[in-house]
Each structure stands twice: as structure tokens, then as C-alpha cells.
C-alpha positions as CSV (number, residue, x, y, z in Angstrom):
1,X,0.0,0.0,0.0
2,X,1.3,3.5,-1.3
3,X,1.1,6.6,0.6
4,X,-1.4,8.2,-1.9
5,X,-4.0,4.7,-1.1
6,X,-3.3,4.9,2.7
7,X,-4.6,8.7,2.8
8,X,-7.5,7.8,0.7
9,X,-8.2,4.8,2.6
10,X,-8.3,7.2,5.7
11,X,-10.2,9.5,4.3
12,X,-13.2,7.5,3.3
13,X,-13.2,6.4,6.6
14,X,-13.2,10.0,7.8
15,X,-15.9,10.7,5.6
16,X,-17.8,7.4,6.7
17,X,-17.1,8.5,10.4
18,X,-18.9,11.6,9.9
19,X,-22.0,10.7,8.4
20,X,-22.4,8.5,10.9
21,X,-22.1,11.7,13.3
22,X,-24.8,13.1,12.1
23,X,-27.2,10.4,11.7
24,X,-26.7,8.9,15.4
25,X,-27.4,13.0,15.8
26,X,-30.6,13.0,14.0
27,X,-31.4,9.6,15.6
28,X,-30.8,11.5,18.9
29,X,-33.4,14.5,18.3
30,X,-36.0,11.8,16.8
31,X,-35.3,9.6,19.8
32,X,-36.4,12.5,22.0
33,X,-38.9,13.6,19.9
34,X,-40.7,10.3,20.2
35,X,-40.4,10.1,24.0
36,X,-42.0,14.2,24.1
37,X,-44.6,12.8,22.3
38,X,-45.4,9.4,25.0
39,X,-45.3,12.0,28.0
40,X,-47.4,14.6,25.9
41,X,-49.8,11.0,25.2
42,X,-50.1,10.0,28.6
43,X,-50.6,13.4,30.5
44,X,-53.6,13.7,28.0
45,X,-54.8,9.7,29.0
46,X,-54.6,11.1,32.5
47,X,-56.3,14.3,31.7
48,X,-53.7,16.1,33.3
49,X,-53.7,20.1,32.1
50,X,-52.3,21.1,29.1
51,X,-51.3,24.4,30.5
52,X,-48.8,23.9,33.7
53,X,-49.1,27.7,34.8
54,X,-52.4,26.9,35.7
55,X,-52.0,24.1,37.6
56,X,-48.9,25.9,39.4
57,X,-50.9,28.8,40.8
58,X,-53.2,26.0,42.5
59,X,-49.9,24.1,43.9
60,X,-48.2,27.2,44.6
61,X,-51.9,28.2,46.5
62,X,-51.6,24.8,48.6
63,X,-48.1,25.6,49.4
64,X,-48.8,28.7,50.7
65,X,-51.6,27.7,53.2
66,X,-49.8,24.8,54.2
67,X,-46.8,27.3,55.4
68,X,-49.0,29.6,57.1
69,X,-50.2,26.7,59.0
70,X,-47.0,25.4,59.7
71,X,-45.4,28.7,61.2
């Protein structure tokens, strides 16, 4: 094997190495796409709210009277 086959020969693999970058990248984002989608799923199968800011000024509510209790 020649110099000018061992660069090539390195180089396609270069080239192989980063496409498979960026597809284990796009895998990544469509991995965690998918799992947003289960959690969106089952809140809605629970009919948990679709808006948290609501739901936190009703925690945030309970909070607060439990501390007033508590001191």
C-alpha cells in the first residue's frame, strides 16, 4: 500500500465516520422527539392540564396555606 491509497483509505473512513455523526445526531433528536410525544400521550390519557401555569398557581396556593399553618 502507497502513501497516496493509505490517505484515501483514511479518508473515506473519515468521511464514513462523519456521516455516521450526524445520523446517530438526527437519531438522537427523533429519539427525543418520540419520547416528548409518549409524555405529551399520557398526560392527555390522564387528563392532566395542558397548561402547567395553571395548575402551578393551584400548587403554589396549597403551598402557601400549608406554610401559614406550619409557622
Amino acid at each position: 500500500m502507497d502513501r497516496q491509497l493509505a490517505n484515501f483509505y483514511r479518508n473515506r473512513w473519515q468521511a464514513v465516520e462523519a456521516i455516521e455523526q450526524v445520523e446517530l445526531q438526527n437519531s438522537v433528536l427523533v429519539v427525543r422527539w418520540e419520547k416528548l410525544n409518549e409524555l405529551i400521550r399520557m398526560a392527555r390519557s390522564l387528563n392532566l392540564p395542558d397548561r402547567l401555569e395553571e395548575s402551578f398557581d393551584e400548587e403554589w396556593g396549597r403551598w402557601s396555606k400549608l406554610k401559614q399553618m406550619v409557622y
